[in-house]
C-alpha positions in Angstrom: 66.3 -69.3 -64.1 69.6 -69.1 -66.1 72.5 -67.3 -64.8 72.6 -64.6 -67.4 68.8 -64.0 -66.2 69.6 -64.2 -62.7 72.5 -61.7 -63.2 70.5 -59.2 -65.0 68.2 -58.7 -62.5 67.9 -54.9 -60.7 67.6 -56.7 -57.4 70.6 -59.0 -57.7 72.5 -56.0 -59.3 71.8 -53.2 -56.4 72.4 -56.6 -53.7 75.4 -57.2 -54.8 76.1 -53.2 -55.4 75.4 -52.7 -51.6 77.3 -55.9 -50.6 80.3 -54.8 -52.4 80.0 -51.2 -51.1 79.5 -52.2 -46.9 82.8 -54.4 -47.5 84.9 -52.2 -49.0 83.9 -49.8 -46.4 84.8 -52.4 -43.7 88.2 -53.7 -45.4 88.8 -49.7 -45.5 88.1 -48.0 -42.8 87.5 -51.4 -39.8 90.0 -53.3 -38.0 90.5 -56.7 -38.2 87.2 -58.4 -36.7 85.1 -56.3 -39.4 87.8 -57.2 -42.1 87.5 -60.9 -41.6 83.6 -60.4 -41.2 83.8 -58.6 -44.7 85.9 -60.8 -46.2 83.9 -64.2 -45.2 79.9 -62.0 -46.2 82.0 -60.9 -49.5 82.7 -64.9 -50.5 79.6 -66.5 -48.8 77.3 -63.6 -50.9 79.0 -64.4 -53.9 79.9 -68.2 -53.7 75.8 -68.1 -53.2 74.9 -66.4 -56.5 77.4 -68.8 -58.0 75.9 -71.2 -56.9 72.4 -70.0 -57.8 73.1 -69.3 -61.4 75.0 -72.5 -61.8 72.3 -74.9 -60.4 69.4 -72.9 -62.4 67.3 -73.2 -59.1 66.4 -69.5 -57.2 67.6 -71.0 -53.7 70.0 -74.1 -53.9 69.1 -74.9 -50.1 71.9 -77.6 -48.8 74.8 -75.6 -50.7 73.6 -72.5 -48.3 72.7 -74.5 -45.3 76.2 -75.7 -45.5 77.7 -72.7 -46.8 75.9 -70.8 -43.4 77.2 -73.4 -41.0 80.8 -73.0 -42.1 80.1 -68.8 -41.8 78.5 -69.2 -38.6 81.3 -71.2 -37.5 83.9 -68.1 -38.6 81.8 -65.4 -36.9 82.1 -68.1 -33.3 86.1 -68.3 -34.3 85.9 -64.2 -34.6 83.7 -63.1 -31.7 85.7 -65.1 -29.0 89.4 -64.1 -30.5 88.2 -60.6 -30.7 84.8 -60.1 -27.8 83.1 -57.3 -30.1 79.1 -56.7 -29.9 78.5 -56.8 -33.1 80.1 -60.0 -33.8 77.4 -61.3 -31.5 74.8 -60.1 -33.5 76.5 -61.3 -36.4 76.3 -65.0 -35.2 72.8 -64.3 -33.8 71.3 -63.4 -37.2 73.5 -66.3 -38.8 72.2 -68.7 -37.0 68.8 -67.3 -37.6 69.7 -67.7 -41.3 71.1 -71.8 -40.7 67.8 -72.4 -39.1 65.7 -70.9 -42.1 67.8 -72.8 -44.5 67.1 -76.1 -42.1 63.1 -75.5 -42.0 63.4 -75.3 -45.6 65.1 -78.2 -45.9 62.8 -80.0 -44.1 59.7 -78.7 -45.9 60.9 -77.6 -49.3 57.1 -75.9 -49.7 57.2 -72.4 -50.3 54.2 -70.7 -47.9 53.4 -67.3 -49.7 52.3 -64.4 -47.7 50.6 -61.7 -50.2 51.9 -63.1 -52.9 56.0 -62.9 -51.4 57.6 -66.4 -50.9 58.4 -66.2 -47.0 61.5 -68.1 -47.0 63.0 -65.9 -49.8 61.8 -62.6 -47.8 63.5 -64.1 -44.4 66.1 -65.1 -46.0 66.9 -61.2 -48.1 66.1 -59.7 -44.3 68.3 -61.8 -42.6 71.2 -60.9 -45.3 70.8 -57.1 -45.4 70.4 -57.1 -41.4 74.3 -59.0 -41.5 75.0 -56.2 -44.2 73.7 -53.7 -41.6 75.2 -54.7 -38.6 79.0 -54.7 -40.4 78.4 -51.5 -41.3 77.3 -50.7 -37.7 80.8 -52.7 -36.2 82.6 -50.6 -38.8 81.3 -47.1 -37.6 81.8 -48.1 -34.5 85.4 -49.1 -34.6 86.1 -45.9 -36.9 84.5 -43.7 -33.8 86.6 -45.7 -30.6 89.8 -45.1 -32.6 88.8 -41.2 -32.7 87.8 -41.0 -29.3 91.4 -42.8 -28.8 93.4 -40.5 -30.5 91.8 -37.6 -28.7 92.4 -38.7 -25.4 96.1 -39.7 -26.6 96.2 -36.1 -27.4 94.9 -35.3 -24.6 97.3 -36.8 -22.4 100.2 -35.7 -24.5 99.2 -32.4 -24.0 98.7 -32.4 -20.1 101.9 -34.3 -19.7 103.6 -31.9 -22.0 102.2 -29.1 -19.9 103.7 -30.6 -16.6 107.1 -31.4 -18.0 107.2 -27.3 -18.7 106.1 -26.5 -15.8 108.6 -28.6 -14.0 111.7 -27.7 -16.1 111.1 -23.8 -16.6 112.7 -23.6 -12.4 114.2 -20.0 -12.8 116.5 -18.4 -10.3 115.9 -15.3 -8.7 117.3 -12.5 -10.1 120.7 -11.0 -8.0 119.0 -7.9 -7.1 116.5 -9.4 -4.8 119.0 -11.3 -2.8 
């Protein structure tokens, strides 16, 4: 398959549409774990259709087995600096994706399952679930910051509340004396 073929497909073209569109809604709107995550899906996704159209071959296997280890070794770096949820399903359904790339290379048969090549069908779940679960991290972090800023209100208004309650001391008047 050349590049100019692989390119031109509607797949690759609404992939790579939806990739661009979850990342720039994470480098947007998330903080810095779902930056980084962005950022490192943005490259791998793209370095692997490089990669694909350069090689003419639909999977190039070792350059995305090694191209998975050094992602899954990012979202490890990423979920222990920053202890997120999602980050932990990010690594989970990484390291699903290393050891799909590893059964592959060790049996580069494709088994077909009504007529879809199983690897390929793993391997496109596995990449829209990380696409998913960004998203997800994203949402989330846009809703905690919300809830933040409420209860900062919040709090800003109850201790405004006391302070005027506490200053407003008035006198009584001379007549009631």
């Amino acid at each position: 398959m050349s590049f100019g073929a692989y390119i031109s497909s509607i797949y690759t073209l609404l992939g790579l549409l939806g990739l661009v569109m979850v990342c720039a809604f994470a480098l947007w709107k998330g903080g810095p774990p779902e930056r980084l995550g962005g950022l490192m899906l943005l490259v791998a996704w793209f370095g692997a259709d490089l990669a694909r159209g350069v090689s003419n071959q639909m999977m190039p296997i070792a350059a995305m087995f090694v191209s998975d280890a050094v992602i899954a070794g990012c979202f490890l770096y990423i979920a222990i600096r920053y202890s997120s949820l999602w980050l932990g399903g990010m690594m989970i359904l990484q390291a699903a994706a290393f050891a799909l790339h590893a059964t592959q290379l060790s049996d580069p048969s494709a088994p077909r399952w009504h007529g879809w090549i199983i690897y390929l069908l793993l391997n496109n779940v596995i990449n829209y679930s990380l696409l998913l679960v960004l998203c997800g991290g994203t949402v989330a972090t846009i809703l905690r910051r919300r809830k933040l800023a409420r209860q900062r209100a919040e709090a800003d208004a109850k201790a405004a509340e006391r302070s005027s309650r506490l200053t407003v001391q008035q006198r009584p008047p001379a007549a009631a004396l």
